[in-house]
Phi, psi and omega in degrees: 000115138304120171216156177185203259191097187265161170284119160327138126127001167290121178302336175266327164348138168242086191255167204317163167245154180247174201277347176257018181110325165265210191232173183232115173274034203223175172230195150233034152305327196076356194225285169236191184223145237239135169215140175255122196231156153064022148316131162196161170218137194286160213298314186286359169236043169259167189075358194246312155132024168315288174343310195260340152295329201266294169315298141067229168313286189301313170301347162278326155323307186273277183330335187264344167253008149109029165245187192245326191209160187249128179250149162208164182236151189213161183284164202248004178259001186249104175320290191320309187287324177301331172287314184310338190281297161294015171265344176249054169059349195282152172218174209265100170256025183174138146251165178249073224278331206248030202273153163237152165223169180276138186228140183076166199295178196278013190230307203231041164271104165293131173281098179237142179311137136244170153274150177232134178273140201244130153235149170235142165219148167258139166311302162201167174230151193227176207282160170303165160073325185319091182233164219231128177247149205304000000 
């Protein structure tokens, strides 16, 4: 699992959507926002509830650095990880329907279109106007 701290203003950033469609790259920090990438558990110790300690874990980690929510993005065919997500509160604020990933090794792989679901769970809620300082 990758989780960091994206900077606004990166071109492959994906920053949160707001409810009325558009998007915010800042927090409240003013500056980024916490994305969780590349969760996996190896296939034969999946279902034992490693996923939901590793998640967790990153929410507490984006909470203990001051932020209110955690964004991730997941393919839109992988069932399994969308009920876990939502089953842990996050929810679907955005897709990427033209997203592309790699399938098979960086040599003999292919690159094919998917979809992608943008999820946010907010964290904690904090008062408006509020920021939290380094």
């Amino acid at each position: 699992m990758c989780f960091g701290c994206r900077p606004s203003g990166l071109a492959n950033a994906h920053p949160p959507v707001l409810d009325d469609g558009t998007t915010d790259d800042t927090d409240t920090r003013g500056r980024c926002w916490p994305y969780m990438a590349n969760l996996a558990v190896q296939s034969d110790m999946r279902r034992q509830g490693l996923g939901r300690l590793l998640i967790d874990a990153a929410e507490q980690v984006a909470t203990s650095w001051g932020y209110s929510e955690l964004v991730l993005k997941v393919e839109d065919d992988n069932a399994a990880a969308l009920e876990l997500y939502e089953s842990m509160g996050y929810e679907e604020v955005g897709r990427d329907e033209h997203a592309m990933t790699l399938h098979g090794d960086a040599i003999f792989g292919s690159t094919v279109q998917v979809t992608i679901r943008i999820l946010r769970k907010t964290l904690v809620e904090l008062e408006k106007n509020h920021y939290i300082e380094e």
